[in-house]
Steps between C-alpha positions, in 0.01 A plus 500: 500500500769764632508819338815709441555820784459743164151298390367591849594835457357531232165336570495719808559805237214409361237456773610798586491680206107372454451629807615839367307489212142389647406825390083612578270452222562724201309821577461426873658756746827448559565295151733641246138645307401668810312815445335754751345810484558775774294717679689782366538737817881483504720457238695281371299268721710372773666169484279248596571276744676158424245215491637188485748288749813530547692202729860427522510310182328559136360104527249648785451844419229623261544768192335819494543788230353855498199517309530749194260840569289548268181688381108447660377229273335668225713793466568626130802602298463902499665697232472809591540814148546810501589728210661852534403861431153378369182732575109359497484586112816323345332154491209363304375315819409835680377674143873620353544403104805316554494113468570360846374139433631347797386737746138448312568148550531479887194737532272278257596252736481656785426867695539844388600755710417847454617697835813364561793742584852553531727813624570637206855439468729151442718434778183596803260321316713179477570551833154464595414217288824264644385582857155569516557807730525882379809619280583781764496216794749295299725788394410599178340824496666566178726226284792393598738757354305727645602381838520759774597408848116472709300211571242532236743579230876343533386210269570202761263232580575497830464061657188543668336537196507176333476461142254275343803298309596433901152418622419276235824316501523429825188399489605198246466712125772545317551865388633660221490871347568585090541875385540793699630562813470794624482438871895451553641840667679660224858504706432141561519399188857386469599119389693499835176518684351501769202306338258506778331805292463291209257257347700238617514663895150557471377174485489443107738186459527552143546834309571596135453852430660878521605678748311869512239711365533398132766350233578475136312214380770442267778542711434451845783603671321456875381137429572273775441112553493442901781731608679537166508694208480307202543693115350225289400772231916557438536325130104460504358767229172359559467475875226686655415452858113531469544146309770382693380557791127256443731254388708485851154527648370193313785261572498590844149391517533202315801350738238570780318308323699194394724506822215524736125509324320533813691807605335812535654811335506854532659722213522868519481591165539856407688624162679874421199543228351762495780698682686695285716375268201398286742215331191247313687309206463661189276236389242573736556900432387404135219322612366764730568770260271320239252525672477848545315552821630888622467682151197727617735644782478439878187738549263248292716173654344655843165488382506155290648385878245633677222339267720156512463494883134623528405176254755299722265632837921544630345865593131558618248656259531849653845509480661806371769564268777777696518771273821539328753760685539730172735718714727232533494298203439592150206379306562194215398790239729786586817284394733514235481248273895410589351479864191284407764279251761439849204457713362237368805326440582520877171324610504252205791359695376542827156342394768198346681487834159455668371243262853287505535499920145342510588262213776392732275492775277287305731269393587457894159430601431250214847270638354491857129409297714210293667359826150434607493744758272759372214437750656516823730804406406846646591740209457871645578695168571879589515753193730777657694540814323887469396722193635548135814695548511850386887522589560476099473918535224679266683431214668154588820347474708288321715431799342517897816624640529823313141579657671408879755772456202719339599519145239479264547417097270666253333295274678611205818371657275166567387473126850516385697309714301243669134393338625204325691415812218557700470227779871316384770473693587806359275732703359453859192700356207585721167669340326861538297602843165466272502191430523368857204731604305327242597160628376571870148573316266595704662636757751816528878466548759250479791321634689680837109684531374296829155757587359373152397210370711563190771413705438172711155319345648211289301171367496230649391089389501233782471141373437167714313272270491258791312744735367813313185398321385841388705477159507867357386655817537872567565631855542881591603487876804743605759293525888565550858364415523409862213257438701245322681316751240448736279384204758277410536367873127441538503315163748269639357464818858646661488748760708784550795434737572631836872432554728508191928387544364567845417839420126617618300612190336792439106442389427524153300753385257381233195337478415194322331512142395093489110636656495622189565156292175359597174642258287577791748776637471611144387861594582473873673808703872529470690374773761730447386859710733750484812556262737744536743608207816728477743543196785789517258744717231426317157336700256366568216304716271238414195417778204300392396630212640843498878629437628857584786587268763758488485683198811431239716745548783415341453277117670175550722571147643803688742283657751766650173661668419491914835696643357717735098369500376394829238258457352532786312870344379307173126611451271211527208330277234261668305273222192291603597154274142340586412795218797563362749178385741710334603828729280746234340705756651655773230530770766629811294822521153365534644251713770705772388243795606176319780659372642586840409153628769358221721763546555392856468114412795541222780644759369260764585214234821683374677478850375198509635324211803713552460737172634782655684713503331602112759600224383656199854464330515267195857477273715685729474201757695293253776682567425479900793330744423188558675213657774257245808329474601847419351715732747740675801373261656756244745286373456202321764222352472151248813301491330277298215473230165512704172506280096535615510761795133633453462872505412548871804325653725677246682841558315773391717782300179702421524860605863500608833507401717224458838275388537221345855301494554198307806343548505268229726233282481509138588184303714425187318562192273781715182542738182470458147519728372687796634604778268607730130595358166556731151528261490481137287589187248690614720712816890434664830500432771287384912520545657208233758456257335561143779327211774600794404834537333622843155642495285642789099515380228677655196322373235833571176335501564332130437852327851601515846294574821788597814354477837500579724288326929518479630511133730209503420102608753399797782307486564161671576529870416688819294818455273749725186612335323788715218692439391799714203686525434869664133515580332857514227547723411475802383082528232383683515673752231771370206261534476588807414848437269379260737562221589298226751714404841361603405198266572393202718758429832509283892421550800452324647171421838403426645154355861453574758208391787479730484837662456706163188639426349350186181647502237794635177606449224655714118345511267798545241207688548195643249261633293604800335211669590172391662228272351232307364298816419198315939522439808402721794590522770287395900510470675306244180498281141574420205287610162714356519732212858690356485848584617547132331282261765637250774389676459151638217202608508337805681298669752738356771300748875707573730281344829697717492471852376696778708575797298745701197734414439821738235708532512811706183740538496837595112613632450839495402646832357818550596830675343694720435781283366216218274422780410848565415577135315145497306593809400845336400361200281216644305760733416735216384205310258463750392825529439499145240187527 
């Protein structure tokens, strides 16, 4: 039977297309279901080498596709959560009176740990816990907009120190990180990149979270998804990121889970609470409030804390209680009972903002328990990236940035304006010094404190159902942030890479903590020696079993404190913790031998782990010149509406004098909406059309709003809106002659409309140090919070049109006799010390 020419074809199409197709068995090497694992040394792993045959036609020539890398077989999901600003004695796990259900979950089923430490501030000890190598070796010897420009402290993770996120997914994981970030150099920031400092650059495929040291829960203004900023809380009364933020969380998981159920995950989980804002929902204020758990003050919460934790055994029986510093701090009975009334209300919602992050939490860990997934899942649950913060100033605050430019509001100011809008979107409240001593029970300090446990000992659960057998175990090894990732490695049965992007890797610098998974090494020595620790001068050195401290010299709510201190003469304690778990007894003068041995052994580890050189300087390096998109630049224009430039790529008009010009077009029927605005409620400014008529706003830290606004609204058509501002003093400049004085001084501003002046008046203060940093700033309208409440809500669009927006600043510089009388002034400071 002939066949037609196209028939052959066709047959021949076919044979060969069979040929093609003759793919290996399903799961075999080569097959489309391929897998491998790697040996992990370099990574990505290189290509591997083509294994099938390849002749001159498909008909001969065999298949072959690159297997798919993934995990050792065996290796569990690990979600990885940490909370923030959360000493030893906030939780009920580790004794505190506050509910924390989930955290007592994953230590029921698992491991306490009672001497596990961070670095006593956000940013290093994050650091620490994405690398597994020290915060100063990684670049953050202070948080990011802190930044100066040394190795230990210009806040970049340099490539050959691979993140976890990195290690794991190359390894065959995939990553992903929820909540803060505050590892992203704050002048790196921008939505224009470059990314290779964020989540996503660092080896976390997946991220949903903000952007810096904290947010408004309500209105997160930094909130990113990937590489964008997303403001799903804009028409959303009810949004609050806490919740919103579990719920991304959960779905991510469960299309893991659907997509791919036999794909190991690793999610970073790590929310803003218990950073200030304390933003719970009311309902969960209510609850907490009910129950009543701080009305005998925070000298009896210490003690019913200390009891908690004795019956816990989270302390050892001869543990003592630090005595409370009454030179410091005043005693629960020696308030008013205004004070005791605003007190209580601050840390009911703190103790609510507490409680509703570990709901969340919970509600996290029960979805990975309901895919079926519970057993196999590493859940490391961390309560605090370092102590209870104490930056709420002795009296607190209802908003966090008045207390960065060091202005404090008395509580009679609190009472009336802000307790029943304690912890809404209406304040960005933060609670008094006391209560965060209490909550780092039994030790002495708090947050930013690094020589006391106050500062860095935070509980810690560790759950593997599959592996750890010793359900409700308690283990007291030292232990450190930089313990994680190798613990995590180990777990997986990964090792560390050699070679990363080609780029040889620096070792990391923790231990492992899975010895201590197994009952048997229930009580055995740590593996972790010798620790050192450093925050803003302060330090400190841990070496089996003893630590030599530097005595606190300055208190960590004295934020404007250090100008001028050299660390390096701090007086030193020495405390023997086989006899002594909490720091109560100073034995340096009984022991001057062993306290010279860890004298020497801290400044061999502090050059190095490159801590050096050591600053004692705190606010004022907010304000310290750092690298941006607007580094060296003094002028600045927007031909068109641009929103979301965070705070540290944006041009700072702090200290100076400046000009704005808005060339603008006015429609029929009038304008309407901002101009140009950087901040918002609680500190910035704002230049907009209010009902046609041009206002410039100076938002001064949400306690007082100046001005200037032209009497009549603007008529359709081309106009020039300018506003100028004379600054006073001397600028920054003064800081280094340990002077504060050139900041935050006053100027004269003046609103013009067309060339005619429209409007004057003088501030006697301005704002020292720095904006709302959880804000942007934004032309053509308003992303966060208004600057005004009273005059507008966001979006607040500019219905005209913008043709060009200038900014000119003016830094003061100083002379040489400003110098002189600087230079005179600094020495007989010193000679008065």
């Amino acid at each position: 039977m002939l066949r037609s020419p196209c028939a052959v074809v066709s047959l021949a199409l076919l044979f060969a297309a069979s040929a093609v197709f003759a793919q290996p068995a399903p799961g075999a090497p080569g097959s489309p279901s391929g897998t491998t694992t790697i040996d992990g040394k370099q990574l990505p792993a290189p290509p591997p080498k083509f294994g099938g045959k390849i002749e001159r036609d498909a008909a001969q020539s065999t298949p072959w596709w690159p297997p798919r890398v993934v995990p050792p077989k065996g290796a569990p999901n690990v979600l990885l959560i940490m909370t923030d600003d959360a000493g030893y004695g906030v939780s009920s796990t580790f004794g505190g009176v506050i509910p924390t259900p989930a955290l007592d979950r994953i230590a029921a089923n698992g491991l306490r740990y009672t001497n596990f430490n961070s670095t006593a501030l956000c940013s290093p000890t994050r650091a620490a816990l994405i690398t597994g190598r020290n915060h100063h070796s990684v670049g953050y010897g202070v948080i990011a907009e802190q930044a100066t420009g040394y190795p230990g402290y210009d806040s970049i993770i340099t490539k050959d120190k691979a993140t976890i996120g990195t290690i794991l997914r190359d390894n065959g994981y995939r990553t992903s990180w929820f909540g803060k970030n505050h590892n992203t150099p704050a002048f790196l920031a921008s939505a224009t990149g470059p990314f290779d400092q964020w989540p996503v650059g660092m080896g976390f495929e997946y991220f949903y979270g903000f952007m810096g040291g904290d947010t408004n829960q309500w209105q997160p203004d930094n909130l990113a998804r990937n590489t964008t900023y997303i403001y799903p809380f804009q028409g959303n009364p009810k949004y609050n990121l806490t919740t919103a933020m579990a719920d991304e969380a959960i779905a991510y998981m469960n299309q893991i889970n659907t997509l791919t159920p036999d794909q190991p995950f690793f999610v970073y989980y790590v929310p803003g609470g218990t950073h200030a804002p304390h933003h719970p929902t009311p309902e969960w204020i209510d609850k907490i409030s009910k129950m009543h758990l701080f009305d005998q003050g925070w000298n009896k919460l210490r003690e019913q804390i200390f009891e908690n934790q004795k019956k816990l055994g989270v302390i050892p029986p001869n543990a003592k209680l630090t005595p409370w510093p009454k030179d410091l701090l005043k005693e629960w009975d020696q308030l008013t009972a205004d004070e005791k009334k605003m007190f209580l209300r601050q840390v009911d919602v703190f103790a609510a903002y507490v409680a509703y992050t570990d709901h969340e939490i919970g509600r996290v860990i029960q979805a990975v328990e309901d895919m079926g997934r519970l057993d196999n899942t590493l859940i490391i649950y961390i309560e605090g990236d370092n102590g209870t913060s104490s930056e709420g100033t002795l009296l607190g605050t209802p908003n966090e940035v008045a207390m960065f430019n060091g202005v404090e509001v008395p509580v009679d100011v609190q009472l009336k304006d802000f307790y029943d809008a304690w912890g809404s979107d209406k304040t960005y409240n933060h609670m008094a010094v006391p209560w965060a001593w209490a909550l780092d029970t039994p030790f002495s300090w708090t947050k930013q404190i690094s020589s006391h446990f106050g500062g860095v000992r935070q509980g810690m659960a560790i759950s593997w159902p599959k592996v750890i057998t010793d359900k409700g175990g308690i283990r007291n090894q030292f232990h450190h942030m930089i313990d994680i990732v190798p613990t995590i490695l180990e777990a997986a049965h990964i090792q560390a890479p050699s070679v990363v992007d080609g780029i040889p890797q620096k070792p990391i610098e923790g231990v492992s903590m899975v010895y201590t998974f197994d009952k048997r090494n229930a009580n055995a020595p740590s593996t972790h020696k010798t620790q050192y620790f450093e925050m803003f001068g302060d330090h400190a050195i841990y070496h089996e079993g003893w630590i030599a401290s530097t005595k606190v010299m300055r208190p960590p709510w004295d934020i404007s404190g250090g100008l001028g201190a050299d660390p390096a003469t701090y007086p030193w304690e020495l405390y023997d913790l086989s006899k002594d778990w909490t720091q109560a007894e100073d034995v340096a003068a009984k022991n001057p031998a062993k306290l010279k041995e860890l004298q020497d052994l801290f400044w061999t580890e502090a050059a190095k782990y490159q801590v050096l050189p050591l600053d004692a300087t705190v606010v004022t390096r907010l304000i310290t010149p750092r690298p941006s998109i607007t580094a060296g630049r003094n002028v600045f224009t927007w031909t068109a509406p641009l929103t979301g430039t965070p705070n540290g790529d944006a041009p700072s008009i702090l200290n100076a004098s400046y000009h704005f010009e808005a060339e603008i077009e006015v429609p029929q029927g009038g304008g309407d909406g901002m101009l140009i605005t950087q901040g918002g409620r609680f500190a910035g400014y704002g230049f907009y059309l209010l009902a046609g008529k041009p206002v410039f706003t100076w938002n001064l830290v949400d306690l007082e709003r100046i001005k200037w606004q032209g009497p009549d609204a603007l008529k359709p058509g081309k106009h020039t809106l300018e506003f100028d501002f004379k600054y006073d003093g001397l600028g920054m400049g003064t800081l280094a002659f340990d002077s504060m004085s050139g900041i935050g001084r006053s100027g004269t501003g003046v609103l013009s409309v067309d060339g005619k002046a429209v409007s004057t008046k003088k501030m006697e203060r301005t704002i020292p140090l720095i904006l709302a940093w959880d804000e942007n700033l934004d032309v053509g309208s308003d992303t966060g919070t208004p600057v005004d409440d009273q005059d507008y809500q966001v979006p607040f669009a500019f219905t005209g049109k913008i043709d060009k927006i200038t900014l000119t600043i003016d830094r003061p510089k100083l002379t040489p006799e400003d110098e002189k009388k600087l230079r005179e002034a600094q020495r007989n400071n010193k000679t008065s010390e």
